[in-house]
C-alpha positions in Angstrom: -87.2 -44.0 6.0 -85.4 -42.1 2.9 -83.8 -38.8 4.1 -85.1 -36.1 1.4 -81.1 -34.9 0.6 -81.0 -30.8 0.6 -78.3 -29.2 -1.5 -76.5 -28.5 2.3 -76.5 -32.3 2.5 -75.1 -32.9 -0.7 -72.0 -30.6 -0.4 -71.2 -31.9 2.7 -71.4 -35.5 1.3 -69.2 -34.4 -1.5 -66.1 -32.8 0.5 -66.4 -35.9 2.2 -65.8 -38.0 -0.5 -62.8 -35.6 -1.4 -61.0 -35.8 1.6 -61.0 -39.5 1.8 -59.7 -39.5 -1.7 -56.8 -37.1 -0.7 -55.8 -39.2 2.3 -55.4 -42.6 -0.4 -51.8 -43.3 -1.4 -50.6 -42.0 -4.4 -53.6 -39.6 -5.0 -52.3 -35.7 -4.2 -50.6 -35.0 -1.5 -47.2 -35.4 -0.1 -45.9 -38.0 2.5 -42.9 -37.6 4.9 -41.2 -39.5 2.7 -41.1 -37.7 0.0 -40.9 -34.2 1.7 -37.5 -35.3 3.0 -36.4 -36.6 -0.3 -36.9 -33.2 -1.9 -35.4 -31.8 1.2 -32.2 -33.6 1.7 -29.3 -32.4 -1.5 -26.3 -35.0 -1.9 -22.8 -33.3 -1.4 -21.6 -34.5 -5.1 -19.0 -37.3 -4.5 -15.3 -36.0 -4.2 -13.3 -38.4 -6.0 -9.5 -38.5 -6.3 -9.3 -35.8 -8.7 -11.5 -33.0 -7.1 -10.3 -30.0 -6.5 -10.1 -28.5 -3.2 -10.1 -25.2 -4.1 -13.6 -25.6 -5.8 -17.0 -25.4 -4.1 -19.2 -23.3 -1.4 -15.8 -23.3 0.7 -13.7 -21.5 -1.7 -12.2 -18.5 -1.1 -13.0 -16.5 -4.3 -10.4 -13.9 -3.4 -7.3 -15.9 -2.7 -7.7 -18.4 -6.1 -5.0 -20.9 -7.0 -1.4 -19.8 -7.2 0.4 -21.6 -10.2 3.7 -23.4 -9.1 7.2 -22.3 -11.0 7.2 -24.7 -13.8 10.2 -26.0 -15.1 10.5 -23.4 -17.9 10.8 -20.1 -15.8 12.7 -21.4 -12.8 16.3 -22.8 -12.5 15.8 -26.6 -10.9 17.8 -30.4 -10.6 19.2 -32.3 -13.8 17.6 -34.3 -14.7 18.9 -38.0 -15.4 19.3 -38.2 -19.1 20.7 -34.9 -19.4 23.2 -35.6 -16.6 24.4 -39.2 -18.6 24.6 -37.5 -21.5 27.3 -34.7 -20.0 28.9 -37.6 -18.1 29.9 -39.2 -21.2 30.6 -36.6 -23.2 32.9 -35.2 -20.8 34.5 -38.6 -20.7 34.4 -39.2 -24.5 35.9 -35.6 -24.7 38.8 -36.0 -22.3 39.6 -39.5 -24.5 39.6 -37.6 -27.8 36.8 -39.6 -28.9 33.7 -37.0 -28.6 31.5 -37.5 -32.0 30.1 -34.8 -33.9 26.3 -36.3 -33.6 27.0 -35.1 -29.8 26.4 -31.4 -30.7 23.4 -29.2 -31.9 23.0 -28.9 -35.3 24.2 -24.8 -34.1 27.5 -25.5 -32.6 27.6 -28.3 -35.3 27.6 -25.8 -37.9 29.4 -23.4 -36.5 33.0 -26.0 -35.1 32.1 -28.1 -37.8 35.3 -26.0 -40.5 36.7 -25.8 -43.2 34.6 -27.1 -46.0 36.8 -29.0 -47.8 34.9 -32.0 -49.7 32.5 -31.2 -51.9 29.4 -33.0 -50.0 31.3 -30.2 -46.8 30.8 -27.1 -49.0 27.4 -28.9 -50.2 25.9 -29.1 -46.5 27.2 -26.3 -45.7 29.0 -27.9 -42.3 32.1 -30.7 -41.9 31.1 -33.6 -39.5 35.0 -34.6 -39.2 36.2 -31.2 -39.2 33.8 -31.1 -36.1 35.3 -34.0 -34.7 39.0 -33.0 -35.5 38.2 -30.2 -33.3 36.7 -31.9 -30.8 39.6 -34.4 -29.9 42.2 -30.6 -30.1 40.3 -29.2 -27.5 39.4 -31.9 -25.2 42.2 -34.8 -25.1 44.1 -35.9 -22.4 41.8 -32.9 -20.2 40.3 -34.8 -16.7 37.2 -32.6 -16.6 36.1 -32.9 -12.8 32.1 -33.7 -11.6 30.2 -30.5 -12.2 30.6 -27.8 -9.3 27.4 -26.1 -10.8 24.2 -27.7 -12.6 21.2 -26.4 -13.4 17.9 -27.1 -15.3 14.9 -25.0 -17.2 12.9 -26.6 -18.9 14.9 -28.1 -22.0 18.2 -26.4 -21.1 21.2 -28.0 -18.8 24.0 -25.0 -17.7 26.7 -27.3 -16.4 30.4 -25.7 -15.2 33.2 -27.3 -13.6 37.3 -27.6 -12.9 39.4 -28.9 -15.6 43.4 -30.4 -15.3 45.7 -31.6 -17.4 47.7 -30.4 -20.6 49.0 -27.0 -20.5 47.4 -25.6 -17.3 48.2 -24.1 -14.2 49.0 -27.1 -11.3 45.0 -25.3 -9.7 43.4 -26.4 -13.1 41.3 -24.3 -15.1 37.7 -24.7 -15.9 35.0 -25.4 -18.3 31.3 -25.2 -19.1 28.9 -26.2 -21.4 25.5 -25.8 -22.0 23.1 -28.6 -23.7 19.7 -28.2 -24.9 17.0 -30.5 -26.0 16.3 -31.4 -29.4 14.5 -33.7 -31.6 13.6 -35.6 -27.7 18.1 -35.7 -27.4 20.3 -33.7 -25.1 22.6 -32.2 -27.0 25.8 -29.8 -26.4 25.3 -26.4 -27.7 28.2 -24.4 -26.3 31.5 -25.8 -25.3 34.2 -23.6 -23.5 37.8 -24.9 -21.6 39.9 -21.5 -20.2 43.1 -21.7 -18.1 41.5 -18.2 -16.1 39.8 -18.9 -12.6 36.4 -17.7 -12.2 35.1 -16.1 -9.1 31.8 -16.7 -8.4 29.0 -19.5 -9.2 26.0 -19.8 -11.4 22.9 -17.7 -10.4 20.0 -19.0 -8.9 16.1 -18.3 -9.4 14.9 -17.2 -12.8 16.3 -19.1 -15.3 16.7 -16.2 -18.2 18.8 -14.1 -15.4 20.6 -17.3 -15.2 21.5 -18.3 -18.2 22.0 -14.5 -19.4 24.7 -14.8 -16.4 25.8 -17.9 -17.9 26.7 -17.0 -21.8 28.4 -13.6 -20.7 30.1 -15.9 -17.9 31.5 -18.6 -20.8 32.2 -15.7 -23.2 34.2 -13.9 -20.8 35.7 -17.9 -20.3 37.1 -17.7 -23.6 38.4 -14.0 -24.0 40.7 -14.7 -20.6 41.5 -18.1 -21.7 45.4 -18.6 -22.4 46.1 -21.8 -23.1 43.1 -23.7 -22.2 42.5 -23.6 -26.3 44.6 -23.2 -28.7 44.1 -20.0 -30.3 42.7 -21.7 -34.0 40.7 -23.7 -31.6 39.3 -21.3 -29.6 37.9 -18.8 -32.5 35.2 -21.3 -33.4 34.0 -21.2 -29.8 34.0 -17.0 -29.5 32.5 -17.2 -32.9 29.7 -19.3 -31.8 29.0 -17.1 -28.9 28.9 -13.9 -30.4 26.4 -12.4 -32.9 27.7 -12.6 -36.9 27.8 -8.9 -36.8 30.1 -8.8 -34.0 32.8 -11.6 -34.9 32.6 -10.3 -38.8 33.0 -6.7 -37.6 36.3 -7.5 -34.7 37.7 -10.1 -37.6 36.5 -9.4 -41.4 37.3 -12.9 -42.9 39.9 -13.0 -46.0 39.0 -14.7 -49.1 40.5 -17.7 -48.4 38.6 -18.0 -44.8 35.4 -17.2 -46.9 36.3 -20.2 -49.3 36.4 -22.3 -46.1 33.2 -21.4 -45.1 34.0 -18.7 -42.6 32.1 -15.4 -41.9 35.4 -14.4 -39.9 38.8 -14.6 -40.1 40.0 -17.4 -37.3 43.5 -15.5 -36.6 42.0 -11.5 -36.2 39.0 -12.8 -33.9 41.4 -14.8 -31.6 44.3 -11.6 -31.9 41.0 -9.2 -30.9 40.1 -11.5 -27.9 43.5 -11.6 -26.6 43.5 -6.9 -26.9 41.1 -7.8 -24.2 41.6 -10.7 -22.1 45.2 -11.9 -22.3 47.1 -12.4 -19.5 43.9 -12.7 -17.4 44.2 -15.3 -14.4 40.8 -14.7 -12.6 38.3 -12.5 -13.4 34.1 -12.5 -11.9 31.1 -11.4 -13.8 28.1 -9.3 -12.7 25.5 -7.9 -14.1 24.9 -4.0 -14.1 22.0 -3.6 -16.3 19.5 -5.2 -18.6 21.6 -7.6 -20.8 24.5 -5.7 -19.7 27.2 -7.4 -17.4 30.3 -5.9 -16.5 33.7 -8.4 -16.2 36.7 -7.9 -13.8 39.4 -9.1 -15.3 42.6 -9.3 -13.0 46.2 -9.6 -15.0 49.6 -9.4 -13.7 49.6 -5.4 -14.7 46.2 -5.0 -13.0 42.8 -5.1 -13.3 40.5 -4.1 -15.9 36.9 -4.3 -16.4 35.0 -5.0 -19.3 31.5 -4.4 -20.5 29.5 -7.1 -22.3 25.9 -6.8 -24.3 23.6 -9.5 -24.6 20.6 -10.5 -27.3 18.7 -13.1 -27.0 19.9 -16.2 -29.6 18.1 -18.6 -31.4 18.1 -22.2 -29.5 16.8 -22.8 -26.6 18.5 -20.9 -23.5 20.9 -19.4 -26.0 22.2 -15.6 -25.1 24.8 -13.9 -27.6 26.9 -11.5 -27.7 26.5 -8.2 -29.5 28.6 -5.8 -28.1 32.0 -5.9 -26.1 34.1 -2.5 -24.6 36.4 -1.5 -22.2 34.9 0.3 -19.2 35.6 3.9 -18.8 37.4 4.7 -15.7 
């Protein structure tokens, strides 16, 4: 017998129908399956170069604190630079330091008279350079460093000196060398008979090597016979401003000829009004770019005040102003 099928019938056949279509794989729905997939969020994979500080851990407020780079703090020599002073040192103390040794600054500025005409053409003598090199330096035994420093592309480097002319203690030296064109090169040199009192500053490297240049200046105006006196004007000169050495030494016409902006003789007679007769003397700074220097002579002490301004090559501090303290 046919059952007559009533519209209640018919709808209940048809969610029927519905339902077993829902329960078929694949057709609507969602299985354990995939309700744990869409659940379950992979940790992205932390590989060698992740960094720690990033991610739902993080401590927004704290951040990453950048490390002193090499630049801004005072830190180890490093190997090349250190060679490079060892043998010049050496070479130096020999009489056999070349002119390609120096910066193209100190070259310039050691490296008269201009005599040839290829001299007066370039402006600087490479054999003058060297001439001056072996007066200053032969038969000197410059000792291992006592102080060495690095920032970035600049080497401060001081130690004791014997030999020659000086005192049976020794005297001392430093020189500064700078990086360029990818080569360590010397660019400030500085031998004095006077014993220095204190060491090289630590930490920042500009207070350092600010402490440094009035430190080697004040070197040379204490100096005796460390340099001879000819020998030792290119050196002051080098450390001071042009305005400075031009206005303590106004150069004659034959200095100019020579390719001086000084005279050699007044700026080594103006160094000695302040510094002769020093044996020891310390440096300390009392100010920004200001230093003050102690000079103790057999008459007494005196004290100095020297101005700094900030130079052209790398680490380079000059002097711009030099007077007698008021007592």
């Amino acid at each position: 017998m046919i059952v007559p099928l009533t519209p209640r019938r018919a709808a209940a056949a048809l969610l029927a129908v519905l339902l077993g279509l829902a329960a078929l794989p694949g057709c609507g729905g969602s299985t354990p399956q995939a309700e744990k997939k869409e659940d379950k969020k992979e940790d992205p994979k932390k590989g060698p170069d992740a960094d720690p500080k990033k991610g739902s851990d993080a401590d927004p407020k704290k951040g990453s604190t950048p490390s002193a780079g090499p630049q801004n703090m005072l830190g180890p020599v490093e190997p090349a630079a250190e060679k490079v002073a060892d043998t010049f040192l050496k070479d130096l103390g020999q009489g056999t330091a070349k002119a390609d040794a120096l910066s193209p600054a100190l070259l310039k500025d050691v490296g008269k008279p201009l005599e040839l005409p290829d001299d007066i053409k370039n402006g600087v003598s490479p054999d003058a350079a060297a001439r001056w090199l072996k007066y200053i330096g032969e038969g000197y035994a410059f000792s291992l460093a006592l102080d060495r420093q690095q920032a970035g592309d600049v080497v401060i480097w001081r130690g004791q000196v014997n030999g020659r002319q000086l005192p049976p203690t020794g005297g001392g030296y430093s020189l500064r060398l700078i990086k360029d064109a990818g080569a360590w090169k010397v660019d400030a040199l500085a031998i004095t008979s006077a014993e220095f009192k204190g060491r090289i500053a630590v930490g920042p490297a500009d207070a350092a090597l600010q402490e440094f240049a009035a430190t080697s200046f004040v070197e040379l105006l204490a100096d005796s016979n460390g340099m001879e006196p000819k020998n030792r004007a290119p050196a002051l000169a080098h450390a001071m401003v042009p305005a400075l050495r031009t206005s303590w030494a106004s150069p004659f016409e034959g200095d100019t000829k020579q390719g001086y902006d000084y005279s050699t003789g007044k700026l080594t007679v103006k160094a000695t009004e302040f510094g002769g007769g020093t044996k020891e003397f310390s440096v300390s700074k009392i100010a920004d770019l200001t230093f003050s220097a102690e000079l103790t002579k057999p008459s007494g002490k005196k004290t100095i005040v020297v101005k700094l301004v900030k130079g052209t090559t790398p680490g380079e501090w000059l002097v711009s102003e030099v007077s007698e303290a008021r007592k």
